[in-house]
Every structure is written in C-alpha cells, then in structure tokens.
C-alpha positions as CSV (number, residue, x, y, z in Angstrom):
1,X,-80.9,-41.7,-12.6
2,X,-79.1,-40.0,-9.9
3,X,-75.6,-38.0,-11.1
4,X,-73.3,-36.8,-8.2
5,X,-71.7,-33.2,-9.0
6,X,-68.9,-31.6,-7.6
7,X,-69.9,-30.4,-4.4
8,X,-70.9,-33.8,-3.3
9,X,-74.6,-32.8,-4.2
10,X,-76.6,-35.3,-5.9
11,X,-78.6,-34.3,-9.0
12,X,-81.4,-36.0,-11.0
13,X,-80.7,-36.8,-14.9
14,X,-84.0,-38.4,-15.5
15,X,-85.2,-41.8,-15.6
16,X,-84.5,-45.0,-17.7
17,X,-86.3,-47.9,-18.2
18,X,-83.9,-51.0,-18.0
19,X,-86.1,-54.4,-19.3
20,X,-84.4,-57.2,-17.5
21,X,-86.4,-59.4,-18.9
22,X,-84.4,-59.2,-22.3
23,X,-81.6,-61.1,-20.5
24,X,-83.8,-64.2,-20.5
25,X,-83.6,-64.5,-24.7
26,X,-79.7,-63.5,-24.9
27,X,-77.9,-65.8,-26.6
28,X,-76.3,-68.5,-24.3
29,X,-72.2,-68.2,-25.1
30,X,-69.4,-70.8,-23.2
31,X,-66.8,-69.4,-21.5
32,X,-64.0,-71.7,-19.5
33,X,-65.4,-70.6,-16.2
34,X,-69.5,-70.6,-17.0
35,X,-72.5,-70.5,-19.6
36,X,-73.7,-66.6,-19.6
37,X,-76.0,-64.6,-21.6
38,X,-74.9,-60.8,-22.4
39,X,-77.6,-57.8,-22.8
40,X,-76.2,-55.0,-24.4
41,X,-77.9,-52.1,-25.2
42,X,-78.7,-48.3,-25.2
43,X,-81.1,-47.4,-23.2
44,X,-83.0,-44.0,-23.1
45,X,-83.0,-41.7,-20.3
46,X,-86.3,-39.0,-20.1
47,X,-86.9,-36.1,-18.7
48,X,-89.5,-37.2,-15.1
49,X,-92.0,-34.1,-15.6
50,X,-91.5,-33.4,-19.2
51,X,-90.4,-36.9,-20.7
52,X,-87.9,-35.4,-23.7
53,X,-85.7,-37.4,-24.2
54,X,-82.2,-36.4,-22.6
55,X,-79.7,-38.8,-23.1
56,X,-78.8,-42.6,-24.1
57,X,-77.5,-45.0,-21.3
58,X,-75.7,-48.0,-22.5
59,X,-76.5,-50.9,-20.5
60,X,-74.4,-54.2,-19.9
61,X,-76.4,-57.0,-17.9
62,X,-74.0,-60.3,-17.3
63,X,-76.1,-63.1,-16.4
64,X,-73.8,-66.3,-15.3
65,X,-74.3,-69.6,-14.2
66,X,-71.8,-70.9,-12.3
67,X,-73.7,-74.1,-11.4
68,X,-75.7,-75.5,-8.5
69,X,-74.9,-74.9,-5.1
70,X,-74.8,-78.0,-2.9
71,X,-74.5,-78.1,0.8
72,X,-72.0,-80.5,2.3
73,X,-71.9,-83.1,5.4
74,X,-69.1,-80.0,6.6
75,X,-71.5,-77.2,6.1
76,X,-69.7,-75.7,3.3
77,X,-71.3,-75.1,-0.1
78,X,-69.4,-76.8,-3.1
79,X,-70.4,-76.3,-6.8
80,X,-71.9,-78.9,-9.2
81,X,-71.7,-77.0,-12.7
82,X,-74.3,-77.6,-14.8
83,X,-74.3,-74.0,-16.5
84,X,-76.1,-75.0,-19.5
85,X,-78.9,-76.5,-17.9
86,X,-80.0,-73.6,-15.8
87,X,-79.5,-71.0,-18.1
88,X,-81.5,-73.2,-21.0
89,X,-84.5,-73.5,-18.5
90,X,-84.6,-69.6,-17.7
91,X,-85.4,-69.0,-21.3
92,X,-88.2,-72.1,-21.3
C-alpha cells in the first residue's frame, strides 16, 4: 500500500491482503439496473519487514452483472440481461 505525501513523494504504508475470492459467496441483492454481490470488510495492513500490524483498510468490492454481451449483424454489442444467472453460477 502506496500513500502519496505532500511533496508528491510516494511512501510505503505496508501491505494488505485483499481475498477476492470472498466476493464469490456475497449474498446476491436486486437492484433496478443489475444482480450484484457486495464485499465489505476491514482489512489489515502490516508492516513488509516487521509484519506488526499498522492499520485497518476498509474494503468495498462491487461485483455486477449487467448481463450478456451479444454482438449484432451492425457490429455493436447489445445487452441480454440475465443478471441472476451469471452471478448464481459464479458461486457454483
């Protein structure tokens, strides 16, 4: 984890470990636009060469289906949504 300072310099924090695959079992929620799954969490952040614990880092993954992507005679893509399906089979 990278934090800029005032100079412009850049200055490590310390690292986090971010498990993306946590986003798979997220409860599925409707919205009008698309089926999404939310991951929200803390997060810690270490310390690279001593690994003490420095700080929490809350963490917002927003996984959203919007539906398939279909390629027409034109050679425009259109969108067939079929949220529910695609986001049920990630979890599978």
């Amino acid at each position: 984890m990278i934090h800029q300072i005032q100079s412009g310099q850049q200055a490590e924090v310390g690292q986090a470990v971010i498990p993306l695959n946590k986003i798979l079992s997220a409860p599925i929620t409707q919205t009008p636009q698309a089926m999404v799954r939310v991951y929200d969490d803390y997060v810690d952040v270490k310390d690279t060469q001593t690994g003490h614990l420095k700080c929490n880092l809350r963490v917002i993954i927003y996984l959203e289906d919007n539906g398939v992507v279909k390629e027409s005679k034109g050679g425009k893509a259109t969108m067939e949504n079929k949220g529910a399906n695609a986001l049920s089979m990630a979890r599978d």
